[in-house]
C-alpha positions in Angstrom: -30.9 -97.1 43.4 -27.9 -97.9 44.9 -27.7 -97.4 49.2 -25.6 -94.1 48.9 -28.0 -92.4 46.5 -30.9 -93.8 48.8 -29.1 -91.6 51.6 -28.3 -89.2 49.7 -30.7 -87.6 47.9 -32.8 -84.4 49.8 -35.6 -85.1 48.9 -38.3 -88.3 48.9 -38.1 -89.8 45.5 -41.8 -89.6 44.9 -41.1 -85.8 45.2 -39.1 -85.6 42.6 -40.6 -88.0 40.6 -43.4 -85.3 40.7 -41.1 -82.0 40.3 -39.9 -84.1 36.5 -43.7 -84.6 35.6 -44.2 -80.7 36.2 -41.1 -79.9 34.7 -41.2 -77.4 31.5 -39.3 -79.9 28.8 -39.1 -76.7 27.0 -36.1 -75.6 29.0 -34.9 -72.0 29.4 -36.0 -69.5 27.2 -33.5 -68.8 24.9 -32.7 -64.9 23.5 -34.0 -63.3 20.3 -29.6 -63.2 19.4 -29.0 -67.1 20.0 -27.4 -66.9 17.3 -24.9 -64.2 17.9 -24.3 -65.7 21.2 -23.8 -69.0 20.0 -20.9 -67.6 17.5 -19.3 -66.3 21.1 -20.0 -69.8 22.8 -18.2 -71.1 20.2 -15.3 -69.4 20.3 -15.0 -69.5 23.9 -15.5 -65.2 24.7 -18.1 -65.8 27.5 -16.2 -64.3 30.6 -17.6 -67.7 32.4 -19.9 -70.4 31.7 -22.1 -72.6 33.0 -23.8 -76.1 32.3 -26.5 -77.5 33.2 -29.5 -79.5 32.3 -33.1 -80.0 32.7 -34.8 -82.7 31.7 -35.0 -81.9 28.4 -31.4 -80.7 27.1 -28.0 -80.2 28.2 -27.5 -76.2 28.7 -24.7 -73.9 28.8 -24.9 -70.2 30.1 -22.9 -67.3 31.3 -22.7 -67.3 35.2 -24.8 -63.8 35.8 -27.6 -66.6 34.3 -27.7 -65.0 30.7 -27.7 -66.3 27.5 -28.8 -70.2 28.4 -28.1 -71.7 24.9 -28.9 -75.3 24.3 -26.4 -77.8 22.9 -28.7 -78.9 20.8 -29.4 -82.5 22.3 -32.8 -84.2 22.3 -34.6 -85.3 24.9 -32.5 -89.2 25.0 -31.9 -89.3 28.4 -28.5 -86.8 28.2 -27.3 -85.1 31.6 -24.5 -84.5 33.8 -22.6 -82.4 31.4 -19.0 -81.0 32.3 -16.2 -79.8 31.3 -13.6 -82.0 29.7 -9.8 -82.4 30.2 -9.2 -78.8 27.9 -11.6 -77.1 29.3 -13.4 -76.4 26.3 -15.3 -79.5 25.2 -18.2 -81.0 27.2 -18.4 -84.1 28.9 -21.7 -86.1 29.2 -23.6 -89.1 29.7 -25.8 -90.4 27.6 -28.3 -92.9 26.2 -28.3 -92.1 22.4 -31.5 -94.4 22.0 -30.0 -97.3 23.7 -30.7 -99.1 26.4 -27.3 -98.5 28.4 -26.0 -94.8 29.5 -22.4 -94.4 28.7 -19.8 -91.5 28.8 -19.7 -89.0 24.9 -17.3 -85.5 24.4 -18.6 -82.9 22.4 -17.8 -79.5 21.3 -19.2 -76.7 23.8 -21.8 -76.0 20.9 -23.2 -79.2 20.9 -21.8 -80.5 17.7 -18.9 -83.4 17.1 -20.4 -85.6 19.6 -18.2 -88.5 19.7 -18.7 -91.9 22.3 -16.4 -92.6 24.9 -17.3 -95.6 26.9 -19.6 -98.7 26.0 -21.6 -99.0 29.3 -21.8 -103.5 29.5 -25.9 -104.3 29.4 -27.3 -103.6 32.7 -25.3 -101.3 33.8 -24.6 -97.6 33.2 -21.7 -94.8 32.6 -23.1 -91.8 34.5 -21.3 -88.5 36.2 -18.3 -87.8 34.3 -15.7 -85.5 35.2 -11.9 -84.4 33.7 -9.7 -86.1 36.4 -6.4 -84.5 35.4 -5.7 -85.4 31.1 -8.5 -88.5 31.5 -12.0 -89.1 32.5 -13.5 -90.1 36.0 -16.9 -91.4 36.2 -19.4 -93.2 37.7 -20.6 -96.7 36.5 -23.9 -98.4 38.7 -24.5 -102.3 38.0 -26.5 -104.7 40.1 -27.0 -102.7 42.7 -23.3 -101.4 43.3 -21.7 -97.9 42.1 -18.2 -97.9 40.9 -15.6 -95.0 40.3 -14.0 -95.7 37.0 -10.9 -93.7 35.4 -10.6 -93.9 31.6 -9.1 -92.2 28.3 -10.8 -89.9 26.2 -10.1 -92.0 23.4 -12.2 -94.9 25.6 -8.6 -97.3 26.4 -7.1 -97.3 29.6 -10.5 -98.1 31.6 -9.7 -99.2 35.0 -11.6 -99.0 38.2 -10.9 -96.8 41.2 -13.2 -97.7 43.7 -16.9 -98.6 45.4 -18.2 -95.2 45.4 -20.0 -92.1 43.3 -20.5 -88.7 42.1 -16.6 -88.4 41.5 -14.7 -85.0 41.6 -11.6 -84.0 40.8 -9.1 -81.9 42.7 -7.8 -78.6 40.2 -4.5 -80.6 40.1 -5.9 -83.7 38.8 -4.1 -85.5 41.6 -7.0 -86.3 43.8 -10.3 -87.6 43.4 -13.5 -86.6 46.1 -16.5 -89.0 45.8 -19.4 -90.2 48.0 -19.3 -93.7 49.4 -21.8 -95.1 51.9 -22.7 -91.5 53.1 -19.6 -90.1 53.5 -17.2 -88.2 51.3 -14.0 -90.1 50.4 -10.5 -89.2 48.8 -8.5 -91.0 46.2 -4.8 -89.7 46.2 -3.7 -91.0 42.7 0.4 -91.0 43.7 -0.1 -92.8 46.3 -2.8 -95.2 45.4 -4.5 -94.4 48.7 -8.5 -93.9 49.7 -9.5 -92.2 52.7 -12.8 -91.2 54.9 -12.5 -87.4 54.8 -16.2 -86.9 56.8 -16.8 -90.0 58.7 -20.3 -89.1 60.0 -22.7 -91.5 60.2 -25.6 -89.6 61.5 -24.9 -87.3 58.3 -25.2 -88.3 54.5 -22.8 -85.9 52.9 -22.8 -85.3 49.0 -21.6 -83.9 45.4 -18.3 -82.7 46.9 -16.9 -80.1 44.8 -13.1 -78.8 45.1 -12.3 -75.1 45.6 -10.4 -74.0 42.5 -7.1 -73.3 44.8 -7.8 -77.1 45.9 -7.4 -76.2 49.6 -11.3 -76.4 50.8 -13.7 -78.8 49.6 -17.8 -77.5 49.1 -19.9 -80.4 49.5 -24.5 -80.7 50.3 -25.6 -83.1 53.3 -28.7 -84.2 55.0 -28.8 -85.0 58.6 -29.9 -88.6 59.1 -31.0 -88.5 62.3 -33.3 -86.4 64.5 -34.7 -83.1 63.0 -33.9 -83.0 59.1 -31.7 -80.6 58.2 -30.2 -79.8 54.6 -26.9 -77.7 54.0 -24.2 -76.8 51.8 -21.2 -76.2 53.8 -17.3 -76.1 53.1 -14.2 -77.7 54.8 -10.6 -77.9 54.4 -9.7 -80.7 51.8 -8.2 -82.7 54.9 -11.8 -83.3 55.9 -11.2 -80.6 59.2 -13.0 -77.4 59.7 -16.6 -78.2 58.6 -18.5 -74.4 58.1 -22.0 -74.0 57.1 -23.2 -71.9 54.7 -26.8 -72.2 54.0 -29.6 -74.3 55.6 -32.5 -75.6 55.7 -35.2 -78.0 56.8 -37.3 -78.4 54.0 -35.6 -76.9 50.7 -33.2 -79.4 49.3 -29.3 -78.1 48.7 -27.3 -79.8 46.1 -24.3 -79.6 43.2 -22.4 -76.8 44.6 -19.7 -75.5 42.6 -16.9 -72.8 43.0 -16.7 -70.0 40.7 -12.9 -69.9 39.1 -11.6 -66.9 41.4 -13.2 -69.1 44.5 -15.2 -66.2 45.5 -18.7 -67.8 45.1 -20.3 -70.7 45.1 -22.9 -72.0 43.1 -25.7 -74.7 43.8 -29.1 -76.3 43.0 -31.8 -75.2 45.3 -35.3 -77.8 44.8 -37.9 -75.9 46.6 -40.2 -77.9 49.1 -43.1 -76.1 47.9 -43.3 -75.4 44.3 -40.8 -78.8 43.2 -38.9 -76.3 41.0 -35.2 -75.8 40.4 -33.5 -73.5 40.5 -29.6 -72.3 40.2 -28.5 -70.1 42.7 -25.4 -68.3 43.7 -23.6 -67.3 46.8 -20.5 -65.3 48.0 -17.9 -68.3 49.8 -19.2 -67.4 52.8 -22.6 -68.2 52.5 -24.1 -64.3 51.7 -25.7 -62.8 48.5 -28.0 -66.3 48.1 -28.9 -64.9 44.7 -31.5 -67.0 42.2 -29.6 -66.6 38.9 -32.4 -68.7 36.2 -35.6 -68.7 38.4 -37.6 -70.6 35.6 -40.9 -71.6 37.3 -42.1 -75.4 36.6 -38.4 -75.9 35.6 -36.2 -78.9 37.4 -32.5 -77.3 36.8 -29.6 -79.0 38.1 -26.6 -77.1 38.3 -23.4 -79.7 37.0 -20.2 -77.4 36.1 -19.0 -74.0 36.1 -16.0 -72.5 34.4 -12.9 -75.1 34.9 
């Protein structure tokens, strides 16, 4: 693991080592009209979606928490799903039964699943996101964490920076990701990274860009002192940190906007129970509102609407 995820992460790794081994590989329960909701899925009529994944499948569901459909993926070690450059195929990582994890596309109903990036032995292709019309993920080797930017066709790879758990700005001009604890910025024109948090007695995570790309939603865990886990929101300059939920136990993480920027979304990993759940707020921290509350379930939240 590299030294940001060691910071990074809510809660102890034995814990969630111990919330997978209770987790229901089962997934969701899906409707009595998959199949009539799958047609919709297909043809893109949902008014907003959702994906997520357990750790049994890669999901995809309407944003009141309806109509969880799985893509149709077995168990192979296939997570972080999001959506791609078009907005209507799904992005993912993968290990297909191999011994790396690297970077696939495939349709939002789970079929034409085609490879993107061949992760080099002893290493791996994790987290990807669109990053305006190409691909931004994460690749871990030997101990370090790299941001990488490539095609969908799988040319053009090139490296970004030290860092992970990339996001891109609505623009595709700017890239968010964690490095050392602190959430950086990559401004593509200019070629230029910056420290947008700075905090060293915080560990701040899975920055997520409001859909106007003005404010920037982002999880943390103070590092010092009394634990404390949050989800707050600041300006994309880094300025005006607000607070929106907290707590010292439950662990916070994945927020994402909705597409009007009303609402926020995020993973909430109960201290008590090691389950789950997704959850939705208003923008200013209100309405905390449990949208798949699937007991013995480990749901993480990874993209909403783009």
């Amino acid at each position: 693991m590299s030294p940001v995820l060691a910071r990074a992460i809510a809660l102890p790794l034995a814990t969630l080592l111990l919330a997978v081994a209770c987790s229901d590989v089962g997934g969701p329960t899906q409707p009595a009209s998959a199949p009539a909701e799958l047609s919709a899925a297909k043809k893109g009529t949902t008014s907003s979606r959702m994906l997520f994944y357990d750790f049994a499948n890669v999901w995809i569901m309407n944003d009141d928490g309806t109509n969880a459909l799985a893509l149709g993926l077995p168990a192979d070690g296939s997570f972080d799903p999001s959506w791609a450059p078009d907005g209507k195929r799904v992005l993912f990582n993968s290990t297909r039964g191999e011994t790396t994890t690297s970077i696939y596309i495939m349709n939002a109903d789970g079929t034409g699943v085609t490879r993107i990036t061949n992760a080099p032995a002893g290493s791996g292709d994790i987290r990807p996101v669109a990053f305006g019309k190409h691909v931004a993920f994460m690749r871990y080797s030997l101990g370090a964490a790299w941001i990488y930017r490539v095609n969908l066709d799988g040319t053009g790879l090139s490296p970004i920076a030290l860092g992970e758990q990339p996001a891109s700005s609505p623009g595709g001009d700017r890239l968010a990701f964690v490095y050392d604890g602190d959430i950086m910025e990559y401004d593509a024109a200019a070629g230029l990274i910056r420290n947008l948090t700075n905090s060293p007695a915080v560990a701040e995570f899975d920055p997520s860009y409001s859909p106007n790309g003005k404010q920037i939603a982002f999880a943390s865990v103070q590092s010092t002192g009394t634990v404390l886990r949050t989800i707050s929101v600041m300006l994309a300059d880094g300025s005006s940190v607000t607070r929106l939920i907290s707590s010292p136990a439950d662990a916070y993480g994945l927020p994402k906007w909705s597409p009007d920027g009303k609402r926020i979304a995020f993973s909430l990993t109960s201290s008590t129970t090691f389950d789950s759940d997704i959850h939705v707020m208003n923008a200013d921290g209100t309405g905390v509102t449990n949208i798949t509350n699937s007991p013995g379930v480990f749901e993480q939240l990874t993209a909403w609407a783009r």
